[in-house]
Structures are given as structure tokens and as C-alpha cells.
C-alpha positions in Angstrom: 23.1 -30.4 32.4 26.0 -32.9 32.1 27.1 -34.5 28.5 25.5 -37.9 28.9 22.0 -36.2 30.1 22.0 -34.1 27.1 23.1 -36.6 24.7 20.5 -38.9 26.3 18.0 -36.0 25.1 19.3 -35.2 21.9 18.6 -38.9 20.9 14.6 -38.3 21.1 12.5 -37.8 18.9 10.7 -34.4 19.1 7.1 -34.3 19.6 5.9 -31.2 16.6 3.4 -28.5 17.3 0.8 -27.7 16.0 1.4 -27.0 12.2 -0.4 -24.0 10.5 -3.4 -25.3 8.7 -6.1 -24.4 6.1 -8.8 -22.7 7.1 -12.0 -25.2 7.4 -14.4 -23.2 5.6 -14.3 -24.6 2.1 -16.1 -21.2 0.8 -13.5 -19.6 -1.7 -10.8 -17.6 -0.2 -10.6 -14.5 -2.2 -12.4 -12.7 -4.9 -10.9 -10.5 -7.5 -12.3 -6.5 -6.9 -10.7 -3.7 -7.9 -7.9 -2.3 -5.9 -7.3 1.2 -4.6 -3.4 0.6 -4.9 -3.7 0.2 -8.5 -6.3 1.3 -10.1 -6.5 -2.0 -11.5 -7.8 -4.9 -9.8 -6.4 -7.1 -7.3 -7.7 -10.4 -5.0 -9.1 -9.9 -1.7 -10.0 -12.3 1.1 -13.6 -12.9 1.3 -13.2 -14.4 4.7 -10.8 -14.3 7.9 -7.7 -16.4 6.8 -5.0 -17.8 9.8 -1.5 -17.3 9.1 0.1 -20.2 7.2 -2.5 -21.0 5.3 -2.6 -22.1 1.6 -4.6 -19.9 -0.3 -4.5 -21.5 -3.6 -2.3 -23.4 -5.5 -1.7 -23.3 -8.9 0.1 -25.0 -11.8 1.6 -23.0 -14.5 -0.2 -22.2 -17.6 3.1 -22.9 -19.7 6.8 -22.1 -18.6 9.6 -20.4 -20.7 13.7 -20.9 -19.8 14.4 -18.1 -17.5 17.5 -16.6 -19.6 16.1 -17.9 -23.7 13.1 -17.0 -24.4 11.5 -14.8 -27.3 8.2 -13.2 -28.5 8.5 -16.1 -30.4 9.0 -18.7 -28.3 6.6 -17.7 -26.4 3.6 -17.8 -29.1 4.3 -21.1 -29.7 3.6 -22.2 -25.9 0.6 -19.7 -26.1 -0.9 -21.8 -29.3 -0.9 -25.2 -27.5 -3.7 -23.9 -25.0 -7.4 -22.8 -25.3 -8.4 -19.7 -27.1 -10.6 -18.6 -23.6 -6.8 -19.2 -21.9 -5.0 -17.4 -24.7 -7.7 -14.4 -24.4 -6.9 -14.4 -20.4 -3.1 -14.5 -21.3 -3.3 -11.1 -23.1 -5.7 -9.4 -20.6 -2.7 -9.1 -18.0 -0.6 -6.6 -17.2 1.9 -5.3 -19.7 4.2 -3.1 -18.1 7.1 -3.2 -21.2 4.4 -1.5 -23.9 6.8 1.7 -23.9 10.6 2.0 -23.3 11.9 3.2 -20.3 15.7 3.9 -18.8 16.9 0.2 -18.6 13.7 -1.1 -20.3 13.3 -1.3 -23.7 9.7 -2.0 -24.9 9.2 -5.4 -26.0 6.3 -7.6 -28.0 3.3 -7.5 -26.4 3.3 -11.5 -25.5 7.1 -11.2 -24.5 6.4 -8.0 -22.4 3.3 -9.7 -21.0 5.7 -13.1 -19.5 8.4 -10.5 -18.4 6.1 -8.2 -16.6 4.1 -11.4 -14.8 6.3 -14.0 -14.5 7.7 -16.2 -11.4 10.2 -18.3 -10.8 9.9 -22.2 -11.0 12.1 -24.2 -9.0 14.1 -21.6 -7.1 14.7 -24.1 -3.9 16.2 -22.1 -0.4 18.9 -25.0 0.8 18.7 -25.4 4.4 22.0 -27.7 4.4 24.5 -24.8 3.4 27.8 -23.8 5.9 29.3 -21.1 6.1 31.1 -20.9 3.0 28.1 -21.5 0.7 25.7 -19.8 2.5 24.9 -16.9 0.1 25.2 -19.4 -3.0 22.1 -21.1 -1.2 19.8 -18.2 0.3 20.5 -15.8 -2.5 20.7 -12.1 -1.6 18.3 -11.4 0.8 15.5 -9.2 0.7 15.2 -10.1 -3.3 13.0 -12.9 -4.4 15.0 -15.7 -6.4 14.8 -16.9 -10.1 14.9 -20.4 -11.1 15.9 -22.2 -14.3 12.3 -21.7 -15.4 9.9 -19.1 -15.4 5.8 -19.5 -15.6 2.5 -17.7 -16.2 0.2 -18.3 -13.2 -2.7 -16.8 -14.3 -4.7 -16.2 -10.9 -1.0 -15.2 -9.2 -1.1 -12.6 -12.3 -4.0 -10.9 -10.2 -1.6 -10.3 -7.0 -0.5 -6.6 -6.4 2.8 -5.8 -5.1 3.6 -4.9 -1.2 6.7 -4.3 0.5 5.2 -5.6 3.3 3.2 -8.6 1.9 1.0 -10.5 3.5 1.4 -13.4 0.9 4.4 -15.6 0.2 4.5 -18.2 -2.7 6.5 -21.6 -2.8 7.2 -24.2 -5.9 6.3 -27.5 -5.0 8.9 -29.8 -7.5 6.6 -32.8 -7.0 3.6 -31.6 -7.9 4.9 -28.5 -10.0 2.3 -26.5 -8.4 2.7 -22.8 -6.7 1.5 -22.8 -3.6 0.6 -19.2 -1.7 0.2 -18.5 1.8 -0.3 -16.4 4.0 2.5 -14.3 5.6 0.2 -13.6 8.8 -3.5 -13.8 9.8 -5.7 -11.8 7.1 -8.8 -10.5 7.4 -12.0 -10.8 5.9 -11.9 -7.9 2.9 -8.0 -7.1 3.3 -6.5 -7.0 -0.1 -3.8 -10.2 -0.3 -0.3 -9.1 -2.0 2.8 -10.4 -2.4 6.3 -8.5 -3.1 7.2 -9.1 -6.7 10.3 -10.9 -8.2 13.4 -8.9 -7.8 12.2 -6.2 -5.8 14.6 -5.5 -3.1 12.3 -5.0 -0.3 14.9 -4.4 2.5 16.2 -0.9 0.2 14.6 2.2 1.5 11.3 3.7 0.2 12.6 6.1 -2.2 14.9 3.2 -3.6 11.8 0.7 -3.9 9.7 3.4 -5.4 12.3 3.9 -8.0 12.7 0.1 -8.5 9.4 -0.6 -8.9 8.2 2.5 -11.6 11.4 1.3 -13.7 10.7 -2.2 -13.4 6.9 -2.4 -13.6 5.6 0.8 -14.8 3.9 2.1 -11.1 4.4 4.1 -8.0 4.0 1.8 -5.0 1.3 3.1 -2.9 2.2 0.2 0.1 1.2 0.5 3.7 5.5 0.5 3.8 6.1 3.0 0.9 3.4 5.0 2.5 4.7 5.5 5.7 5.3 9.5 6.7 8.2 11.2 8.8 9.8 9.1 11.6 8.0 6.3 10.8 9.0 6.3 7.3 12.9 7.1 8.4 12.6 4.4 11.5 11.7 1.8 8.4 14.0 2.6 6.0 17.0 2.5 9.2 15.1 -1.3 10.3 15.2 -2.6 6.3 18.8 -1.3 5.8 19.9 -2.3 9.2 18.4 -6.1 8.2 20.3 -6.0 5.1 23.6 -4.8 6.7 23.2 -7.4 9.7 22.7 -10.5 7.5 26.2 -9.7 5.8 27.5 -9.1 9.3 26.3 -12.4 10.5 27.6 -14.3 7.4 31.2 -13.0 8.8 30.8 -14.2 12.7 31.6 -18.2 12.0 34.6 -17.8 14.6 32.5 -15.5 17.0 29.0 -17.1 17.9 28.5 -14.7 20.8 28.3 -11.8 18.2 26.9 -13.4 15.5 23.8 -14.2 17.7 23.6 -11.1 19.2 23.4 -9.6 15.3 20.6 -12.6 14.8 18.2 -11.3 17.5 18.6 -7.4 16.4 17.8 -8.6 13.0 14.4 -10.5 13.9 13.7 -7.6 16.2 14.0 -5.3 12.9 12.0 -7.8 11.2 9.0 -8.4 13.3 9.0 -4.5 13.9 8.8 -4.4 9.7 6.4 -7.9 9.4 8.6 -9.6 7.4 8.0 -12.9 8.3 9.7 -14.5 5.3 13.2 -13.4 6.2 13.2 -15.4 9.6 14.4 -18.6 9.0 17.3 -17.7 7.3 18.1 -15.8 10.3 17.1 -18.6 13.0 19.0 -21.2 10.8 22.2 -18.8 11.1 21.5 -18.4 15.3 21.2 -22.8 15.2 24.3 -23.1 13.4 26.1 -20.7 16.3 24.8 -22.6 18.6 25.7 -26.3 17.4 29.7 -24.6 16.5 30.1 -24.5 20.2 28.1 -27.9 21.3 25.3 -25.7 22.9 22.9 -28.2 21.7 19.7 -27.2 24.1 19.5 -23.7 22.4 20.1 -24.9 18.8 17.5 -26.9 19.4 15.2 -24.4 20.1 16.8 -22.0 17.2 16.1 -25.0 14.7 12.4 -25.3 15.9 11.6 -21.6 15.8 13.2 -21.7 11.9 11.3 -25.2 11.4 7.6 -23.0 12.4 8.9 -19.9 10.1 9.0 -22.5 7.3 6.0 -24.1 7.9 4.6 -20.9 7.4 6.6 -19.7 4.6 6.9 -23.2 2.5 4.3 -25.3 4.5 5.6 -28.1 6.5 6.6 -31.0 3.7 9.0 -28.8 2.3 12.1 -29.5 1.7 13.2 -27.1 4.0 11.0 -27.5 6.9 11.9 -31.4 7.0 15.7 -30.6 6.6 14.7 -28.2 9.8 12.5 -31.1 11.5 16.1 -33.3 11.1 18.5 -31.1 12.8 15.6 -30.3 15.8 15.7 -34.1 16.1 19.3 -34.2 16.2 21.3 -31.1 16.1 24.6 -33.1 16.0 24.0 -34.3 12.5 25.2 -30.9 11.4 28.8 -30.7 10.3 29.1 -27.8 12.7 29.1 -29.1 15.3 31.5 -29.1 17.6 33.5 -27.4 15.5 34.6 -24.6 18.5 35.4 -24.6 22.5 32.3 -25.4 24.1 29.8 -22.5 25.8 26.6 -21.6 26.6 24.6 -19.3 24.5 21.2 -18.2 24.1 18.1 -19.4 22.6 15.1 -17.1 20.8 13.8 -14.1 22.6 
């Protein structure tokens, strides 16, 4: 294709799939039931639910600073609601009742927040370069904090997976959480999602160890679970995910690599269902692409990150839009055309 064809294409607008949608039964999605990874309970689907879908959203029963807060502090949020939403508050989880290495036991309402809160306001940037691109996407395979932290009491009911089926987003304009799902789940499957700070791309026996420090249990996980090769082949995948995403963050001023270390990573990640990571990743292969004015596979890098974030965030995120932009006109990037013309690739 010469210059003035693809420029001529490059100025349309393009026409968007299919987004992922709610399901149209309006029968509740999940039910709590007790859970064999526990011992406790959990929430289960009570129906088949598609991939992308919302399951709930939910706005925080109150919200502490993520770096300030006290037993005391958090009382006093605790006495400006109901006494049935108080009585909830101290039914969860406390995993901070007894000290352990790295751990010190805490107050029972303070160890109650610390074992069950998430993060409010922790926003991916899709606009980061190269030079700020770990600021913005945090360390991979750990689930970021924001400046606030909240209770969200049916969340509180989601078990831990390291390969979850669930993902959460903040919404900043209607401070609601939204969760979705990671992939299609079936009618009776138990819905989890992996827990803040929890380094799912470390090995099992790492995450295990993470995981009984942290919160008190032994993941029991379809991933922790996993027996001879196939346990070794997914601890090599995670690691190899890890290792490859600071690979790729060197390869600015070698596109041909740093793709090739894109597409070895989503092949590790579909191989270990973690969907979430994907974006990042397909944002990394667009930003290749648009270095080196290859502007027909960016485009199709930046619409296979815009459909992971539709999933992942839902499609009036701030990052799926950001996405939607650049699909629409990959030269807007300040990339781009930054290196000698070439050809690339797009998505396998």
C-alpha cells in the first residue's frame, strides 16, 4: 500500500464490534454457597454468564486513606452506617486476629478493612511512552492500590484464584466497582478474583507462601493445584510472562524483537487464562508498530487491546476510549514515526 492510500485509510473512522454485553436474563447472577476452596463461603453463578459481562456493581460501604488509617479511624466511618451494615461489617473475614512473620495482629475492625479491602481509584494509563510505562501499568502480575481503600461488602464474599475468572474496575464517575467476568462462566462455577497484591505471575510455591502470610490460607486454586509437568510448565509460563514484560519495556529501539517478546508473552498468557494481562501487552506490540510508521498492524494491535479492555474495564473506560482513539488514528501517538520505516506483524 503506498503513503497516500494508507493515510487516506487512517483518516476513517472505525466501524466497532460487537462489545461484550450483559447477559439478558435479569434473574440474579450469583448466589452466596459455601465453597470447597475455603471452607467458608463464596458466590457462585446461578446461571451461564458470557465473558465481559458486569456481574454487579457496587459502591463502597465507607473508604479509609490507603497509607492513614486506624482502628480508630475506622470506627468512626463504621458508626455513620446502619447497625444491620455495622453487624455485616464484622461478619467478614479477619485474617490479622493472630500475628504472623510480617503480620502483626491488629484490632479486629482494623484487621477486618486490611484483610478485605480494595483499591479505589487505581486508574491503568493507556497514554504512557516508554519512559513512564512502569509508573502507569504498575508491576505486573500484582493488582494496584489507589489513594483510597473501601469495604465492598458483596466483593468481601469473592475467594481468591490465581487464575480468576473475575476482574474488578473503579468507575471515578459513578464511584462504583464494577466486576466482570474474565471469560464465559458457567451456571454453578464458583466466581473469584485474585486478591490485592498477590503476585499471580510468581510460581506456586511462592503464591502459596504469599497468600498464608498475607491472608491466613493455603490456596487450593485450579493453578496452585496443578501436579508435575503441568504445575512446572505453569510456573516456567507465569515467570516467563513476568521476565518478558521487562524484556519488552527495553526494546524501544528494536521493534522487531520487542514484538516477537509480545506474542510469546500472550501465548504464555492465553495458555495460563490470564486475560487481564493482555492489553498491556497489545498496547506495547501498537506502540512497535506506530515507532516504525507501520500503521495497518498497529491498528489491529490497538483493536485487539481496545476488545481486552472492554472486557477487563468495560468499553466507556477510560482506557478502552484512549484505545478506541489511537484505532481511529494511530498517528496521534507521539511514537510515531519516531524510527526508519518497516513492516511488522499484527496479532496471531
Amino acid at each position: 500500500m503506498d503513503e497516500e492510500a494508507e493515510d487516506e485509510e487512517d483518516t476513517e473512522s472505525p466501524a466497532a464490534p460487537s462489545t461484550p454485553s450483559d447477559p439478558d436474563d435479569s434473574s440474579p447472577a450469583y448466589q452466596i454457597s459455601p465453597s470447597p476452596l475455603t471452607g467458608g463461603v463464596g458466590l457462585f453463578a446461578t446461571r451461564a454468564i458470557p465473558q465481559g459481562a458486569t456481574i454487579f456493581s457496587e459502591r463502597p460501604l465507607f473508604t479509609q486513606p490507603a497509607h492513614s488509617r486506624t482502628n480508630s479511624t475506622i470506627m468512626s466511618a463504621l458508626s455513620l452506617r446502619t447497625r444491620e451494615e455495622q453487624r455485616q461489617f464484622f461478619t467478614l473475614w479477619n485474617a490479622r486476629k493472630l500475628p504472623r512473620p510480617g503480620y502483626p495482629a491488629l484490632l479486629p475492625a482494623l484487621g477486618i478493612f486490611e484483610t478485605n479491602a480494595l483499591p479505589c481509584g487505581a486508574v491503568i494509563s493507556s497514554t504512557h511512552s516508554e519512559g513512564d510505562r512502569r509508573d502507569a501499568l504498575g508491576a505486573i502480575g500484582k493488582s494496584s492500590r489507589g489513594a483510597q481503600e473501601g469495604i465492598f461488602m458483596q466483593a468481601s464474599r469473592l475467594n481468591h484464584s490465581c487464575r480468576p475468572n473475575v476482574c474488578r474496575s473503579w468507575n471515578i464517575d459513578t464511584q462504583e466497582m464494577a466486576f466482570r467476568t474474565l471469560r464465559d462462566v458457567q451456571a454453578g462455577e464458583e466466581l473469584c478474583m485474585s486478591y490485592v497484591d498477590v503476585d499471580v505471575l510468581a510460581t506456586r510455591k511462592q503464591r502459596k507462601a504469599e497468600l498464608e502470610e498475607a491472608f491466613g490460607f493455603k490456596c487450593a486454586c485450579e493453578a496452585c493445584t496443578l501436579e508435575g509437568e503441568e504445575g512446572v510448565d505453569s510456573d516456567r509460563r507465569r515467570v516467563a510472562v513476568k521476565r518478558l514484560y521487562e524484556e519488552v519495556g527495553k526494546c524501544g529501539k528494536e521493534p522487531t524483537l520487542g514484538l516477537r517478546k509480545v506474542k510469546l508473552a500472550l501465548r504464555n498468557l492465553k495458555e495460563e487464562e490470564l486475560v487481564h494481562y493482555e492489553a498491556s501487552f497489545c498496547f506495547d506490540a501498537f506502540q512497535f508498530c506506530v515507532l516504525v510508521s507501520d500503521f495497518t498492524n498497529a491498528k489491529a494491535w490497538i483493536r485487539k487491546a481496545w476488545e481486552s479492555s472492554c472486557i477487563t474495564a468495560g468499553p466507556d473506560s477510560p482506557t478502552a476510549r484512549t484505545f478506541k482513539m489511537y484505532w481511529a488514528n494511530p498517528r496521534a501517538h507521539q511514537l510515531a514515526g519516531m524510527l526508519p520505516r518497516m513492516t511488522l506483524s499484527g496479532p496471531d
